[in-house]
Structures are given as structure tokens and as C-alpha cells.
C-alpha positions as CSV (number, residue, x, y, z in Angstrom):
1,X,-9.9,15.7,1.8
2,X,-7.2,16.3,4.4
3,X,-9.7,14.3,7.1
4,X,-9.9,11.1,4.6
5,X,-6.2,11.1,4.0
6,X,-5.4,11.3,7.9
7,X,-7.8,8.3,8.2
8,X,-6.6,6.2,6.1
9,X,-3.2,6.8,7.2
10,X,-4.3,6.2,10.6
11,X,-5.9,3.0,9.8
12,X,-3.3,1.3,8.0
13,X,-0.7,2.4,10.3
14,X,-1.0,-0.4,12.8
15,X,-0.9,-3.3,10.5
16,X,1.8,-2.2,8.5
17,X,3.7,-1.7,11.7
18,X,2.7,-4.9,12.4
19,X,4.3,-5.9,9.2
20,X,8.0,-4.0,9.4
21,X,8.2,-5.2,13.4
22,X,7.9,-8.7,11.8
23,X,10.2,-8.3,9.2
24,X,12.7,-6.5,11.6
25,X,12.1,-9.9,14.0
26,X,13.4,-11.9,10.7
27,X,16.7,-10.3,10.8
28,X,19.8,-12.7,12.4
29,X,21.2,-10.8,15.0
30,X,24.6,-12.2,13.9
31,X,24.6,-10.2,11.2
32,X,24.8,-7.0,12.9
33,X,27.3,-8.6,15.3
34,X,29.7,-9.2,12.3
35,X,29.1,-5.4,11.3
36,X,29.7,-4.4,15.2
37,X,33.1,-6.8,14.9
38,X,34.2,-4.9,11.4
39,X,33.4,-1.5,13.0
40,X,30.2,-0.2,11.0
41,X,28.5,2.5,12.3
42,X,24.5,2.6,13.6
43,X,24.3,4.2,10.2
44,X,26.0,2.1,7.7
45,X,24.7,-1.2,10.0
46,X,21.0,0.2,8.5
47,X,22.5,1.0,5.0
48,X,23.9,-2.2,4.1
49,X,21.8,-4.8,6.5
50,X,18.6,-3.7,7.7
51,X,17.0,-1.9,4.5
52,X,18.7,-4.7,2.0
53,X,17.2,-7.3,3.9
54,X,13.6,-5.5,4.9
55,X,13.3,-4.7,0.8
56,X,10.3,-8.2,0.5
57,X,8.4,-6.8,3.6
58,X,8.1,-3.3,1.7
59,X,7.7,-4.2,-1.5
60,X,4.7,-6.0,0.0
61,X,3.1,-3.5,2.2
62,X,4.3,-0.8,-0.7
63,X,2.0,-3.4,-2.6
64,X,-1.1,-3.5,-0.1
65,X,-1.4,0.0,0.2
66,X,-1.4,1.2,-3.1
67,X,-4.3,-1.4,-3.3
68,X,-5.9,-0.1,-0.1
69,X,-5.9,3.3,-1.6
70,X,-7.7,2.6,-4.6
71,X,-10.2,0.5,-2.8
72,X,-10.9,3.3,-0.1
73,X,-14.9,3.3,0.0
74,X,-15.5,2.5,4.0
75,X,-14.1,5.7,4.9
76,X,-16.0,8.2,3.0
77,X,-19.1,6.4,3.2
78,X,-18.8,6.9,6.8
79,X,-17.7,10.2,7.1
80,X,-20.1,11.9,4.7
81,X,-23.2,10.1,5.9
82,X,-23.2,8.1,2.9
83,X,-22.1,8.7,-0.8
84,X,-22.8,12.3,-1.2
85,X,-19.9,14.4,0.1
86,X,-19.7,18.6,-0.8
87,X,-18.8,19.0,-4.4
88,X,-17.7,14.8,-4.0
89,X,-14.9,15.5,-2.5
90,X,-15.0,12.9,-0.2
91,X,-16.1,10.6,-4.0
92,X,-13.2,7.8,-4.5
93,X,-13.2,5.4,-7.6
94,X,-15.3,2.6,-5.8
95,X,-17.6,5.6,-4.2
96,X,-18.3,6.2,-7.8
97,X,-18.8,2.6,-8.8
98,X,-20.7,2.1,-6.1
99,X,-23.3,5.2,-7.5
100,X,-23.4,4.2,-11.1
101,X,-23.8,0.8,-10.3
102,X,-26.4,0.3,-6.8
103,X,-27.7,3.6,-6.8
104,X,-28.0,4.4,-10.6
105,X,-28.7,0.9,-11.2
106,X,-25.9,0.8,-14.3
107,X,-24.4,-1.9,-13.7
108,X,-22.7,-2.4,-16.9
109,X,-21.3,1.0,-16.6
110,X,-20.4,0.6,-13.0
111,X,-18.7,-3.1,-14.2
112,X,-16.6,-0.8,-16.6
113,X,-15.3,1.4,-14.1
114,X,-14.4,-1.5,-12.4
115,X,-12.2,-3.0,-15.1
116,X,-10.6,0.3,-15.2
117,X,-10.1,-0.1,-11.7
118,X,-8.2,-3.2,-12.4
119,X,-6.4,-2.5,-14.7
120,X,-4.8,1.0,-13.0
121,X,-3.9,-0.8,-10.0
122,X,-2.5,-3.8,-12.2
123,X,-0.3,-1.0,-13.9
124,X,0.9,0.8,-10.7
125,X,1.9,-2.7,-8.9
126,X,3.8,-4.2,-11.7
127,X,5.7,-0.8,-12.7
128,X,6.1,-0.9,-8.9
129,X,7.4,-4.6,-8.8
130,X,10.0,-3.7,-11.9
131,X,11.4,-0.8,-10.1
132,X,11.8,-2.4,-7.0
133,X,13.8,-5.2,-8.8
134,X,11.4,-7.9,-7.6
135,X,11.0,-9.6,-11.4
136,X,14.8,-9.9,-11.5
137,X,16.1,-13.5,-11.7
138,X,18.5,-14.9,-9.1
139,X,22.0,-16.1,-10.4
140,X,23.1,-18.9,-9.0
């Protein structure tokens, strides 16, 4: 378990790097200038500017990775030689779908799981989305 979650941390690393370095490149520079000019510290420059205005970038990769997660099959299926892992440890939601519905051949089943799927990560997004303010409107 400890070899799947270091994989798909390594993996996903990179492009959410990718994604922060871009965000970070969005940033005007003369907004930490006016910070430097009013005497803010590294500290209160990260605070009040940098995190405020990086808040779209993670609500997005927050976003992709809790779908990533729940979509892990590639990984497993690799690493265990195919679907069968000791005691399934290496079995994620779409390793089980995946064995109910191509190698059980019950697809119905296996198209219930995947609903359930759906609906899970439909829950964790949106309750992410509320907390993180994004459904909030913008005064004017």
C-alpha cells in the first residue's frame, strides 16, 4: 500500500508543479513591490498576496487529484502483474470495477459501482468547492 501511495504521489507531482509554477508566473510583481514599499515581511508578503491570489490554481489541482485518486487503476494493475494483488491490497474502486465488470462479465453490477463512483467523487468536489468559497458570488 505504502508502494502505491508513493507512486501516485510521484506521478502527479510534476504536473501539479507544473501547475503552482504557472500560477506563481500569474502573479504581478508590483504587487509584492507595493508590499516591499509598505514594509511586509517574506512572511506576511506570502500571507496576504501569494496564497490569496494562488487560491483558483489549488482549488483546481485540489480538484484533479481527488479525481486522480479515485480513478487510480494504471498503477496497481502494473505493479501487481495485473488485478490480483495479496489480500487486494493493491484493489482500488476502478480495479474492482474493472473485475466485476471485464473479468466477471457483470457489467450491470460493474456499471453500479461506477455510479457510485460518480457520485462519491461528485460529493467530495462540491463539499470541496463550498469550503473553499469557490460557489460564493462576487459583490460588485
Amino acid at each position: 500500500m505504502a508502494a502505491l501511495l508513493i507512486l501516485a504521489c510521484w506521478r502527479w507531482t510534476g504536473v501539479n508543479m507544473l501547475y503552482y509554477l504557472s500560477g506563481l508566473k500569474s502573479i504581478d510583481n508590483e504587487y509584492y513591490e507595493a508590499a516591499s514599499i509598505d514594509g511586509a515581511s517574506a512572511w506576511q508578503k506570502f500571507r496576504t498576496i501569494t496564497m490569496p491570489l494562488l487560491k483558483p490554481t489549488t482549488v483546481y489541482v485540489t480538484t484533479i487529484s481527488v479525481y486522480a485518486g479515485l480513478a487510480m487503476f494504471t498503477e496497481s494493475l502494473m505493479m501487481f502483474n495485473g488485478n490480483n494483488s495479496p489480500k487486494n491490497i493493491g484493489l482500488t474502486i476502478v480495479g474492482y470495477l474493472y473485475r466485476q465488470g471485464i473479468e466477471q462479465n457483470k457489467l450491470g453490477y460493474a456499471a453500479a459501482v461506477g455510479i457510485v463512483l460518480l457520485v462519491i467523487a461528485m460529493a467530495i468536489n462540491l463539499t470541496q468547492l463550498k469550503f473553499s468559497g469557490m460557489f460564493k458570488k462576487e459583490e460588485d
